[in-house]
C-alpha positions as a LaTeX table, in Angstrom:
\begin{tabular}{lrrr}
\hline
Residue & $x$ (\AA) & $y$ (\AA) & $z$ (\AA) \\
\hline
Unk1 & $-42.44$ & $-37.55$ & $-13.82$ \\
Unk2 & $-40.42$ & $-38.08$ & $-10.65$ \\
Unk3 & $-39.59$ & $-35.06$ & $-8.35$ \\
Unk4 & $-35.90$ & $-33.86$ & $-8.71$ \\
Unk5 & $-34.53$ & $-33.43$ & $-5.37$ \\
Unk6 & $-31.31$ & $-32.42$ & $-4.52$ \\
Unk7 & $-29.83$ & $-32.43$ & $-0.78$ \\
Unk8 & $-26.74$ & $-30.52$ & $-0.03$ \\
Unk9 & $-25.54$ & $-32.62$ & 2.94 \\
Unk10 & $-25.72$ & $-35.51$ & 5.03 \\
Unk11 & $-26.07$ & $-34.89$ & 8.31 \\
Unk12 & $-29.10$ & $-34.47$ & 10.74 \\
Unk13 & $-31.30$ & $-32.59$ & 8.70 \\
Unk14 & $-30.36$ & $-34.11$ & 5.32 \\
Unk15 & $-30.14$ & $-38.00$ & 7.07 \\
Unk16 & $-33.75$ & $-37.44$ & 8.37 \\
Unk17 & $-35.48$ & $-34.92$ & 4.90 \\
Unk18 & $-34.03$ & $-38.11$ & 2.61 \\
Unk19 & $-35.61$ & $-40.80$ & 4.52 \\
Unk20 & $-38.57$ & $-38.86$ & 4.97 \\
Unk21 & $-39.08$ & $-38.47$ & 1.35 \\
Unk22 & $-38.25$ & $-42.23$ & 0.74 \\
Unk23 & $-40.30$ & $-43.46$ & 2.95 \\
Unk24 & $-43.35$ & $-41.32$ & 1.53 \\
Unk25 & $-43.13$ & $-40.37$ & $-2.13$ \\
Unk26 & $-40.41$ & $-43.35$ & $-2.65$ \\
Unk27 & $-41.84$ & $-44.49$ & $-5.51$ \\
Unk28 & $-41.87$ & $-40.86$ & $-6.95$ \\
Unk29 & $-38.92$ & $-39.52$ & $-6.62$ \\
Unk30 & $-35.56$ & $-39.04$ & $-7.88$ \\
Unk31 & $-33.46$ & $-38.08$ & $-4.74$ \\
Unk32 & $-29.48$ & $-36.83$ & $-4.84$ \\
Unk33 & $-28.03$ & $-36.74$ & $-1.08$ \\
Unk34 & $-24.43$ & $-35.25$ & $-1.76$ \\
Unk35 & $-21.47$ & $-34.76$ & 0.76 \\
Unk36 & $-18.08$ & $-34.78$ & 0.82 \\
Unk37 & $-17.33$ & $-37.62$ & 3.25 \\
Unk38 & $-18.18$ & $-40.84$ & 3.13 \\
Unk39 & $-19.14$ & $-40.95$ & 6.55 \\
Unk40 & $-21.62$ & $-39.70$ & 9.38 \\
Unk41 & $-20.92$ & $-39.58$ & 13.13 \\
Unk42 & $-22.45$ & $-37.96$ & 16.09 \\
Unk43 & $-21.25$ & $-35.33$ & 17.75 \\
Unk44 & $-21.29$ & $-36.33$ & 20.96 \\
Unk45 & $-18.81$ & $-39.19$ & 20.05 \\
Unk46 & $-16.03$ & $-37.12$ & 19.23 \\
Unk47 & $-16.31$ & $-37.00$ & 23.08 \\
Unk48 & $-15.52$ & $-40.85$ & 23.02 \\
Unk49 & $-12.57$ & $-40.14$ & 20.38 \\
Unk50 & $-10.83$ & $-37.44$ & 22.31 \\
Unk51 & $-10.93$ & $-39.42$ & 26.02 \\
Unk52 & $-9.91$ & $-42.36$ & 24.51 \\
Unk53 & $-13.20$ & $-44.49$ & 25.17 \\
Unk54 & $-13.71$ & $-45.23$ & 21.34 \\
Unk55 & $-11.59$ & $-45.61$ & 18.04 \\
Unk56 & $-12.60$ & $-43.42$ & 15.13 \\
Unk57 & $-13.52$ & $-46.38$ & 13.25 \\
Unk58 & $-16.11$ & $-47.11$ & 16.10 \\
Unk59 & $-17.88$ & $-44.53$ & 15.48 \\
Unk60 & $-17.84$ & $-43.55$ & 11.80 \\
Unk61 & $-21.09$ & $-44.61$ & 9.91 \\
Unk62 & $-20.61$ & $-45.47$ & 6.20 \\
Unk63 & $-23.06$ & $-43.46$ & 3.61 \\
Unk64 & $-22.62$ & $-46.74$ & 1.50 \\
Unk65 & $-25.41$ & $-48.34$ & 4.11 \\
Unk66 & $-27.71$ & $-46.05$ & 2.65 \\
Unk67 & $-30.22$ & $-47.89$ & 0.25 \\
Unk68 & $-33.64$ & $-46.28$ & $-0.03$ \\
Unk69 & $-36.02$ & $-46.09$ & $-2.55$ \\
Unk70 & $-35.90$ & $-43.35$ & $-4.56$ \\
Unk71 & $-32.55$ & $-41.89$ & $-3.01$ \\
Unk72 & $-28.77$ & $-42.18$ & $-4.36$ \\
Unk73 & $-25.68$ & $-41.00$ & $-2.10$ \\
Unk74 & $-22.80$ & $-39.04$ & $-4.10$ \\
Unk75 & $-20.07$ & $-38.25$ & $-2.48$ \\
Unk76 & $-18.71$ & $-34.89$ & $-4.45$ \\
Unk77 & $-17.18$ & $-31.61$ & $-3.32$ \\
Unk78 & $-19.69$ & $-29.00$ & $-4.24$ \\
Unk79 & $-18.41$ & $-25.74$ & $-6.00$ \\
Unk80 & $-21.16$ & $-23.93$ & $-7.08$ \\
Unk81 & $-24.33$ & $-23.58$ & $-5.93$ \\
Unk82 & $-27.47$ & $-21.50$ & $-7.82$ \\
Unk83 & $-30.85$ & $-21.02$ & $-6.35$ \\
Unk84 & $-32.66$ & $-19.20$ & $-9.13$ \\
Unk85 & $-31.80$ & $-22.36$ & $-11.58$ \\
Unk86 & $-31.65$ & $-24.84$ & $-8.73$ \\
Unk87 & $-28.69$ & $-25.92$ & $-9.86$ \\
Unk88 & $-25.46$ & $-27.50$ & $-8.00$ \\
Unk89 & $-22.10$ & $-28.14$ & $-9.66$ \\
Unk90 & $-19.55$ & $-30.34$ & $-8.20$ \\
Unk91 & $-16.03$ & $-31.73$ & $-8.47$ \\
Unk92 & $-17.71$ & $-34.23$ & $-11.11$ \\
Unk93 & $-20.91$ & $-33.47$ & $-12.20$ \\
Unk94 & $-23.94$ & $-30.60$ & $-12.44$ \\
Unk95 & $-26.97$ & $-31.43$ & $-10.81$ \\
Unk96 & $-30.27$ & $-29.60$ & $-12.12$ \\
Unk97 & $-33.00$ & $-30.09$ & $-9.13$ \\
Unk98 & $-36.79$ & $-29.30$ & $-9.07$ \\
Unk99 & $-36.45$ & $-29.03$ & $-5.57$ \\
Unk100 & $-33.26$ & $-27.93$ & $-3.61$ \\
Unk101 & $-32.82$ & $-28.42$ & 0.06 \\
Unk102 & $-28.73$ & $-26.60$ & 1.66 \\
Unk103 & $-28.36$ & $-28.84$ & 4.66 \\
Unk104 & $-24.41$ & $-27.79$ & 4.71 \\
Unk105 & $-24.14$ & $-27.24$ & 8.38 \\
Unk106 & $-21.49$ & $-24.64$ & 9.65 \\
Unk107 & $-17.33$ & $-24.57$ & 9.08 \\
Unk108 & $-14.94$ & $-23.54$ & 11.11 \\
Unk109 & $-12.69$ & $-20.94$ & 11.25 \\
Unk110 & $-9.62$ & $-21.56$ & 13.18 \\
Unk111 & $-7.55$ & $-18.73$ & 11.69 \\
Unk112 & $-10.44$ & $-16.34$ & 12.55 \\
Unk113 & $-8.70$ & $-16.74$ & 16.72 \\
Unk114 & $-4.97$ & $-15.65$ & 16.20 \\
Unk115 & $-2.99$ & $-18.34$ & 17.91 \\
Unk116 & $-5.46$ & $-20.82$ & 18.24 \\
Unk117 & $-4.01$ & $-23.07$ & 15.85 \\
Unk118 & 0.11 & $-22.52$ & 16.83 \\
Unk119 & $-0.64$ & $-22.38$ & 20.34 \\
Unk120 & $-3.97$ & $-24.13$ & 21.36 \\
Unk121 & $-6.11$ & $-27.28$ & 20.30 \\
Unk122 & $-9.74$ & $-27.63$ & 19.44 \\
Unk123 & $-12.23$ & $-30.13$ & 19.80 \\
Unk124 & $-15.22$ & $-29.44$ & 17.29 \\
Unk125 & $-13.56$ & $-31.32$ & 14.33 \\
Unk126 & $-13.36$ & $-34.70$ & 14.03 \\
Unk127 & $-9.24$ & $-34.48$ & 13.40 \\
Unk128 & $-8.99$ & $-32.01$ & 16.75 \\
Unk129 & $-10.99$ & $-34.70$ & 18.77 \\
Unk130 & $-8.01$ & $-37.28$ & 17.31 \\
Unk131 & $-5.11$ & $-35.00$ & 17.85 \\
Unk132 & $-6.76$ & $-34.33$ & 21.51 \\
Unk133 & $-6.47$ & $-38.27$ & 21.86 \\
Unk134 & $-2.42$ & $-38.26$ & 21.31 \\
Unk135 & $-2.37$ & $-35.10$ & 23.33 \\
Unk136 & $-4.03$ & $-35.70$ & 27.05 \\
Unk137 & $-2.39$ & $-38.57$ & 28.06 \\
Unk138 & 0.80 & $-36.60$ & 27.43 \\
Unk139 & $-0.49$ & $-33.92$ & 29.67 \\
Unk140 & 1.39 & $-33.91$ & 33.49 \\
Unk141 & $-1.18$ & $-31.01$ & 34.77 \\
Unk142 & $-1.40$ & $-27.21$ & 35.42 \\
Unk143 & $-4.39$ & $-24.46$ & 34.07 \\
Unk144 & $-6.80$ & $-26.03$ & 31.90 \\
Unk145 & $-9.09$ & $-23.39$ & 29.61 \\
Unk146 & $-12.23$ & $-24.63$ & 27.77 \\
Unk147 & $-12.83$ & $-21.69$ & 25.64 \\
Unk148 & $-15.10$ & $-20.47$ & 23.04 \\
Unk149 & $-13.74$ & $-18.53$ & 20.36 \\
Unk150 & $-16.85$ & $-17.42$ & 18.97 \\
Unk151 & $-20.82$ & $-17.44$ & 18.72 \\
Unk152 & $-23.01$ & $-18.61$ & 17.81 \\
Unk153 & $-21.28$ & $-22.70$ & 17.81 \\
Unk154 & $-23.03$ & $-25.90$ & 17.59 \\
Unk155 & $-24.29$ & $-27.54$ & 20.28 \\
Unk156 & $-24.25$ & $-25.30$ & 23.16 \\
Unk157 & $-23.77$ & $-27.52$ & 26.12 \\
Unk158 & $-21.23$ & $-29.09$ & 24.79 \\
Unk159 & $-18.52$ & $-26.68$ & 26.62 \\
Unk160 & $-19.96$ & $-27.74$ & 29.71 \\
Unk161 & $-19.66$ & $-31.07$ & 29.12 \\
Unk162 & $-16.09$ & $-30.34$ & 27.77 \\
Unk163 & $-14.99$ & $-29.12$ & 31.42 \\
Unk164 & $-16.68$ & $-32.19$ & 33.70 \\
Unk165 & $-15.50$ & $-34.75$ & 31.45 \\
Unk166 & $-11.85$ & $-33.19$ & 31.74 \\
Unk167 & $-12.71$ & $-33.18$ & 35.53 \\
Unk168 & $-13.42$ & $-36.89$ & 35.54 \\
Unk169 & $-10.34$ & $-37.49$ & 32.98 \\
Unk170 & $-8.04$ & $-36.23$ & 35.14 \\
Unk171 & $-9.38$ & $-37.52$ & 38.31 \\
Unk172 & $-9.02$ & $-40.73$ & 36.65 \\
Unk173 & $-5.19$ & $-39.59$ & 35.94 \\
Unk174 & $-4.66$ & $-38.94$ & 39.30 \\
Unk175 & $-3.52$ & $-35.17$ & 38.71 \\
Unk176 & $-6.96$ & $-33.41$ & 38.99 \\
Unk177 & $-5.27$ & $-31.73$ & 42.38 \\
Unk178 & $-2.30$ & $-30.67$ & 40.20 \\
Unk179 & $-4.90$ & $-28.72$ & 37.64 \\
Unk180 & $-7.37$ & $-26.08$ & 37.82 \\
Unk181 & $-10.24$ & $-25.74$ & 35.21 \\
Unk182 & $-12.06$ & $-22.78$ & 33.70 \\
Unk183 & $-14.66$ & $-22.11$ & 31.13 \\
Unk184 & $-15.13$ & $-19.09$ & 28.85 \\
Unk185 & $-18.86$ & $-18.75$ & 27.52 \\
Unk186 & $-20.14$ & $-15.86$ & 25.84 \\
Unk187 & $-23.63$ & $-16.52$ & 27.49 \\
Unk188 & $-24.41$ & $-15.14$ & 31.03 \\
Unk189 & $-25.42$ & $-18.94$ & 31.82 \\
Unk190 & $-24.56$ & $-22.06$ & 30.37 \\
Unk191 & $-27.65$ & $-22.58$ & 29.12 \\
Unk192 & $-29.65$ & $-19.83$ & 28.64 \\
Unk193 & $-33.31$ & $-20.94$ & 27.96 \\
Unk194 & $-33.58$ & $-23.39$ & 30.90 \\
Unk195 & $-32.67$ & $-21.60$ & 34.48 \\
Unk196 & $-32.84$ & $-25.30$ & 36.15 \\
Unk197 & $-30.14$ & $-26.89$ & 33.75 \\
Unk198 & $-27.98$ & $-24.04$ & 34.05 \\
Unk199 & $-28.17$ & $-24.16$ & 37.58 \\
Unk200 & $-27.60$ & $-27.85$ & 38.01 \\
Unk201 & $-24.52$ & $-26.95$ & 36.19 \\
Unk202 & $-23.26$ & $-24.34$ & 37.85 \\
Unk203 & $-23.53$ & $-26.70$ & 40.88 \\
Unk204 & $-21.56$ & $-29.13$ & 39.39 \\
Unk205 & $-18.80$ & $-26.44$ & 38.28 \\
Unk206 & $-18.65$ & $-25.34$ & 42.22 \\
Unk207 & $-18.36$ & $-29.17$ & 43.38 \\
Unk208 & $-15.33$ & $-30.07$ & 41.02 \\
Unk209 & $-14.33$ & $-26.48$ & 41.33 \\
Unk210 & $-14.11$ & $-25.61$ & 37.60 \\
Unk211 & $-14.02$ & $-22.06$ & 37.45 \\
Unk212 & $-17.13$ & $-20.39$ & 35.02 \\
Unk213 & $-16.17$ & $-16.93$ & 33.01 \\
Unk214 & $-19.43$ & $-15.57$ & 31.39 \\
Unk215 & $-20.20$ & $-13.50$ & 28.92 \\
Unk216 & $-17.00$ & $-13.44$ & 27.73 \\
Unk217 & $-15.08$ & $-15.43$ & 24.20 \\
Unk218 & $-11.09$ & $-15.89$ & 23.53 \\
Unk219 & $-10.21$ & $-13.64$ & 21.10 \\
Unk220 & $-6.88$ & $-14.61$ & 20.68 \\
Unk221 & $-3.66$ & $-16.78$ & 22.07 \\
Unk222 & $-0.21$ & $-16.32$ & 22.73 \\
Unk223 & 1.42 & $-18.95$ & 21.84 \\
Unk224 & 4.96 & $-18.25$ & 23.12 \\
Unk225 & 3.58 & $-17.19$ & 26.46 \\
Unk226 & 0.95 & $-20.21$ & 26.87 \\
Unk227 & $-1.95$ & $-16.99$ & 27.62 \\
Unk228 & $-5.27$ & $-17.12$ & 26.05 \\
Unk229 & $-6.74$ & $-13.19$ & 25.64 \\
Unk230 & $-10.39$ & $-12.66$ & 25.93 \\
Unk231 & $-12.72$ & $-9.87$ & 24.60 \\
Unk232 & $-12.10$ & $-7.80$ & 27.50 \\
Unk233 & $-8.27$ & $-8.12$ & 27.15 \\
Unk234 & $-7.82$ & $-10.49$ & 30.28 \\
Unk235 & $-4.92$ & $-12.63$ & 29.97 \\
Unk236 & $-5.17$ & $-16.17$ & 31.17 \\
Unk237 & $-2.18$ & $-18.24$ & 31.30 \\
Unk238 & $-3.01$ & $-22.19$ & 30.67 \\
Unk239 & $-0.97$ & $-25.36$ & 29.97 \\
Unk240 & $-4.21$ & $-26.98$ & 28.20 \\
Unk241 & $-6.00$ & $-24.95$ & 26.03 \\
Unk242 & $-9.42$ & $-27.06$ & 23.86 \\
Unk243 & $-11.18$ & $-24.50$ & 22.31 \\
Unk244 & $-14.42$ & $-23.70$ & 20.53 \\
Unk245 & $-13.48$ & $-22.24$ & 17.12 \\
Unk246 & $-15.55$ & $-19.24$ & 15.42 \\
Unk247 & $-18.32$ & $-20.59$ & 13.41 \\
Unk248 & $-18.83$ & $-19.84$ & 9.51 \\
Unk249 & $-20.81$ & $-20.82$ & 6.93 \\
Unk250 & $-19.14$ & $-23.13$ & 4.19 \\
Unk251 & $-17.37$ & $-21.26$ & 1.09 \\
Unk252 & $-19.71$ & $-22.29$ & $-1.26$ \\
Unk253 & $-22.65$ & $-20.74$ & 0.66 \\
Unk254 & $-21.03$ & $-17.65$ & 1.25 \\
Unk255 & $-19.81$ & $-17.20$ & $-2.73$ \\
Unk256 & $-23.46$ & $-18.10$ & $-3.54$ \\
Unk257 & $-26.60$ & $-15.60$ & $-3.32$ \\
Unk258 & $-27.86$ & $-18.01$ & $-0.59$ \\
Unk259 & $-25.95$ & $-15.67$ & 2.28 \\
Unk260 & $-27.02$ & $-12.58$ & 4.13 \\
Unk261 & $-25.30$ & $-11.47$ & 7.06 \\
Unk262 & $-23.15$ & $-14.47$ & 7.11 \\
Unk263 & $-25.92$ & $-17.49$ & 7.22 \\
Unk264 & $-28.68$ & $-18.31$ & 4.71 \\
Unk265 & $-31.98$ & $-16.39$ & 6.18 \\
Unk266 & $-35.56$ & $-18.79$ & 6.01 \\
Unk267 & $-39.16$ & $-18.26$ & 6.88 \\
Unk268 & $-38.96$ & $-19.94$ & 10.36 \\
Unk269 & $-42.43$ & $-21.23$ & 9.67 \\
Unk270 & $-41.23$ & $-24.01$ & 6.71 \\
Unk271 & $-37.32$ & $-23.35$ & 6.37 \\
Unk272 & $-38.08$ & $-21.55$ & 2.74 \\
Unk273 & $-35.55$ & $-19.31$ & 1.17 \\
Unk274 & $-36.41$ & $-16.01$ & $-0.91$ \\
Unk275 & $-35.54$ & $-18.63$ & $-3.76$ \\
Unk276 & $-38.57$ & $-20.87$ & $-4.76$ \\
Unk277 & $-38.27$ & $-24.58$ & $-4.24$ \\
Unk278 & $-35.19$ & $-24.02$ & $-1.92$ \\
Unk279 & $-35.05$ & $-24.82$ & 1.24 \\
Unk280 & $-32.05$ & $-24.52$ & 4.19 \\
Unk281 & $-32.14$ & $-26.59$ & 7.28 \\
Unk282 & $-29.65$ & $-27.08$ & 9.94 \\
Unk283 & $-26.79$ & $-24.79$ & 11.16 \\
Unk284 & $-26.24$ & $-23.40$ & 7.70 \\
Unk285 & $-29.16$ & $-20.88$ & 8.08 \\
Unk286 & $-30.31$ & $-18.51$ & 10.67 \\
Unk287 & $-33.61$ & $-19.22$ & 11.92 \\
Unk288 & $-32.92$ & $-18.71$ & 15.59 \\
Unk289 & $-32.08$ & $-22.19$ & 16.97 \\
Unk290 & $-29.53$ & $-23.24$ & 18.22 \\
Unk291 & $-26.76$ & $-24.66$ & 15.74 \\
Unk292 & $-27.51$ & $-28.66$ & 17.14 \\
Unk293 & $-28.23$ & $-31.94$ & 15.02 \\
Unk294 & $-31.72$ & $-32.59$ & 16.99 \\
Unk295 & $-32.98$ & $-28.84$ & 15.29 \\
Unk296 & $-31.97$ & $-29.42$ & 12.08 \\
Unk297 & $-33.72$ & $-33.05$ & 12.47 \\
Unk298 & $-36.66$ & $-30.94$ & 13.48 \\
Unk299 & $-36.51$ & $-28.68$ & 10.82 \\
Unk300 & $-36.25$ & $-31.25$ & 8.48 \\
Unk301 & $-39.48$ & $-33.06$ & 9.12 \\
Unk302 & $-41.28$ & $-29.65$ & 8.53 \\
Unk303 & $-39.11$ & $-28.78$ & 5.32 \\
Unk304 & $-39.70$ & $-32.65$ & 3.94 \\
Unk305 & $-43.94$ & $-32.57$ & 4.72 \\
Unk306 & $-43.82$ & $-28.74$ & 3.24 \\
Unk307 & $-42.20$ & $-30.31$ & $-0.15$ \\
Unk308 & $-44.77$ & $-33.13$ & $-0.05$ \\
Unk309 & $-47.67$ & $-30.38$ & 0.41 \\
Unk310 & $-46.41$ & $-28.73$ & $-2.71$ \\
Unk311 & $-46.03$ & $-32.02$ & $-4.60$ \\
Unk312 & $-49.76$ & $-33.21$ & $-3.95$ \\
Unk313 & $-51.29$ & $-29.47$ & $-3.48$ \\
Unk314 & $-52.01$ & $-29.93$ & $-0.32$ \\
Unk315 & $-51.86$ & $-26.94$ & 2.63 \\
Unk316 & $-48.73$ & $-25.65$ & 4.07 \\
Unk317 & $-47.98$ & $-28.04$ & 7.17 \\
Unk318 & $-47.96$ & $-26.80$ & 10.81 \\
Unk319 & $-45.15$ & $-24.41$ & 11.01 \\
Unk320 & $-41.82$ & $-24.85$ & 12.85 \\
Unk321 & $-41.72$ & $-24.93$ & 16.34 \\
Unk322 & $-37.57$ & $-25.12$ & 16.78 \\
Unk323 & $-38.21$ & $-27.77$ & 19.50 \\
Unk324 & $-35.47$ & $-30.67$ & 20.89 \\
Unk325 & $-34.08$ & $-32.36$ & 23.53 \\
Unk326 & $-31.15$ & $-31.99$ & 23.93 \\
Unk327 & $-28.74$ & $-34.71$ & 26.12 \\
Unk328 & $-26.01$ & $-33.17$ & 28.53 \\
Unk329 & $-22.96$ & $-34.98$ & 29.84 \\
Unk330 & $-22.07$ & $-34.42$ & 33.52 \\
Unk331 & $-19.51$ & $-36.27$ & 34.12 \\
Unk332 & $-19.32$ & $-39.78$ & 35.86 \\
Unk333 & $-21.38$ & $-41.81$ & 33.81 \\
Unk334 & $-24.80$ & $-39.55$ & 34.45 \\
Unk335 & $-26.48$ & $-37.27$ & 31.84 \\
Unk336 & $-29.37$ & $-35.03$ & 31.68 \\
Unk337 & $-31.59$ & $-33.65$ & 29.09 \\
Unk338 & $-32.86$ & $-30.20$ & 28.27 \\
Unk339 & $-36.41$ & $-30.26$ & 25.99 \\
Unk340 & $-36.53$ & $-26.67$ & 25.11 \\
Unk341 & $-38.89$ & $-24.81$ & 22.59 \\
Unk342 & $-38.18$ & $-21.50$ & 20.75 \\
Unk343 & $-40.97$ & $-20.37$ & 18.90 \\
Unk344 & $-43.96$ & $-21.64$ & 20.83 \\
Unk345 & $-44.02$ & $-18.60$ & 23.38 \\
Unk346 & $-43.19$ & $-15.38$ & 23.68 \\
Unk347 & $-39.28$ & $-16.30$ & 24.69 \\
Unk348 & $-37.81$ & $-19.71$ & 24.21 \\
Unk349 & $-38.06$ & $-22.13$ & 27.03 \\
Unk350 & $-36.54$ & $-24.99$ & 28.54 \\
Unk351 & $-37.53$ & $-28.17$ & 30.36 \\
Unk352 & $-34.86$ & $-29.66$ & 32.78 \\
Unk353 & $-34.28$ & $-33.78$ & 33.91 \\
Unk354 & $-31.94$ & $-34.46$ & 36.10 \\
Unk355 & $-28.63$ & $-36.28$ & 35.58 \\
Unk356 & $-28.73$ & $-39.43$ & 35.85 \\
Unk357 & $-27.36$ & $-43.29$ & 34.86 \\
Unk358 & $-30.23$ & $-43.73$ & 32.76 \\
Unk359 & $-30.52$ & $-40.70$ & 30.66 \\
Unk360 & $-27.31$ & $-42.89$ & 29.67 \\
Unk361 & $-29.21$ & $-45.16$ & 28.17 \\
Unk362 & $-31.59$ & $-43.03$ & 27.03 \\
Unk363 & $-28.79$ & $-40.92$ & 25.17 \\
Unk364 & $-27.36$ & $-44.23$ & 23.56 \\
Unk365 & $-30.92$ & $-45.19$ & 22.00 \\
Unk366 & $-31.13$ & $-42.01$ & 20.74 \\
Unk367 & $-28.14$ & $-42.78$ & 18.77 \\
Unk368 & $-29.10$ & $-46.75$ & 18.11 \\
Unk369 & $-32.67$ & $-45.35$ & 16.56 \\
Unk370 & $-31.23$ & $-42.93$ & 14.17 \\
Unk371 & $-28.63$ & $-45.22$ & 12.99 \\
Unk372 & $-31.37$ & $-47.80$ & 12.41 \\
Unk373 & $-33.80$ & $-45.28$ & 10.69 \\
Unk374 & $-31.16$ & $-43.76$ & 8.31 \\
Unk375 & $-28.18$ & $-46.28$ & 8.08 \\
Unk376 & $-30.66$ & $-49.71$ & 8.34 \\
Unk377 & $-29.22$ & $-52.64$ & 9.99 \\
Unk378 & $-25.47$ & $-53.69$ & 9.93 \\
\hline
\end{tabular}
């Protein structure tokens, strides 16, 4: 008999579980990967969509490239999703899994910010990054907000890298002396495990003179005045407002028994639920990293060797470190990288390298290699 698995999601942590198992039970196992979309892309490129460096087609990788023993892509809405029977239903069929693995990542909740749709844009969905493309080029200059709406939100840096890639746009407009930028984070630094890369940032905020607001989130806008209002009540008037929408979990996590306090919770040791045989990895549960592709790739590894060990009674792997590194865009053509671990010590911890030209490259293979090891070859 072949093991029934059934992944809920294709992105980091379901890309890297499914090619896991292929690779080492392929000849054992009877793998469903289900999403809605056809497609995969990286986070970071929406980045390359929204300045205009990249069409969406560029960077849009096709779940039809997928062929790996043992493993079948579906792409189906789910609707219903039971942990005691480990069973899924979707828009076309009921899946019935031996194991079950919720790799649904986090929604968003635009409405959740009055105004923030009406009056302001956003940059965390693919369609905001395209909008964002029709809008800047449009844009003749004034008070520029990067703001986050809400925590916790994928990929922490990636307001930071929001507000010196604006910098550089608009330098490269020529109105960057017609425009002043500021950032609303609800942390105290902009990255809170690693000192150094929050101070290298904060650096380059004071050089380009973007203006940093911590501890703070944008509760709301004002459309007809152009004023975004954070948690304190401080009104900030703006002409260019990307924001960071409140993060949820999907519908049909919430409506399930999966859900406590908003996200699905786990043993942080092997990403188990309450609910034998299922698992949750990525942003959809609430294991304590941060919501980011690279710990949900991490996660996965542990969750994929823990279903193996269970398969071939074998012991429990080593448990989950939440470990990554994590690449950081500073604007004009350098990056950095934070390697930060949360469950090794006592606090979690973070290891800084400077910006630089080739942390480019670095950044791009880490791209190239997981295309290769999840997509294959063009």
């Amino acid at each position: 008999m072949k093991l029934r698995v059934v992944v809920l999601g294709a992105g980091f942590g379901g890309l890297e579980l499914t090619t896991i198992l292929s690779e080492k039970i392929g000849d054992r196992l009877d793998l469903t990967l289900i999403d809605k979309s056809d497609h995969f892309y990286f986070g970071f490129s929406k980045f390359d969509v929204m300045f205009g460096h990249k069409t969406s087609d560029a960077v849009k990788l096709f779940y039809s490239r997928i062929v790996k023993p043992g493993v079948r892509f579906c792409q189906e809405n789910i609707t219903a999703i039971d942990p005691v029977a480990k069973r899924v239903t979707t828009d076309r069929h009921t899946y019935d899994a031996d194991v079950l693995v919720i790799g649904l990542g986090a929604d968003y909740d635009l409405k959740a910010t009055p105004g923030l749709i009406e009056g302001g844009n956003e940059y965390y969905t693919f369609e905001g990054a395209e909008r964002l493309r029709e809008v800047l080029p449009a844009f003749k200059g004034g008070k520029v907000i990067v703001g986050v709406c809400g925590a916790p939100f994928k990929c922490p840096p990636a307001p930071s890298e929001a507000a010196l890639l604006m910098h550089d746009y608009l330098i490269n407009r020529g109105i960057r002396d017609a425009c002043e930028i500021s950032l609303v984070m609800p942390f105290g630094t902009p990255i809170p495990p690693s000192p150094d890369t929050s101070k290298a940032l904060l650096y380059e905020f004071e050089e380009r003179k973007i203006t940093f607001i911590p501890n703070h989130v944008v509760k709301s806008i004002d459309p007809s005045r152009h004023v975004a209002i954070t948690d304190d009540g401080n009104e900030m008037p703006f002409d260019l407002f990307l924001g960071v929408p409140k993060h949820i979990a999907p519908k049909v996590v919430l409506e399930s028994a999966l859900a406590e306090n908003g996200w699905i919770p786990v043993n942080k040791s092997n990403l188990k639920t309450k609910f034998p045989g299922v698992y949750a990895i990525g942003d959809v549960n609430s294991v304590g990293t941060p919501k980011a592709g690279v710990f949900a790739e991490g996660a996965a590894k542990i969750a994929a060797e823990s279903i193996i060990a269970e398969m071939e009674n074998a012991s429990e792997p080593n448990a989950y470190m939440g470990d990554g590194a994590c690449y950081i865009e500073f604007g004009e053509g350098r990056v950095g990288r934070v390697d930060v671990n949360f469950f090794s010590g006592p606090k979690p911890t973070g290891k800084y390298t400077e910006a630089s030209a080739d942390l480019m490259m670095d950044k791009k293979q880490f791209g190239s290699s997981r295309e290769a090891r999840w997509f294959g070859t063009k």
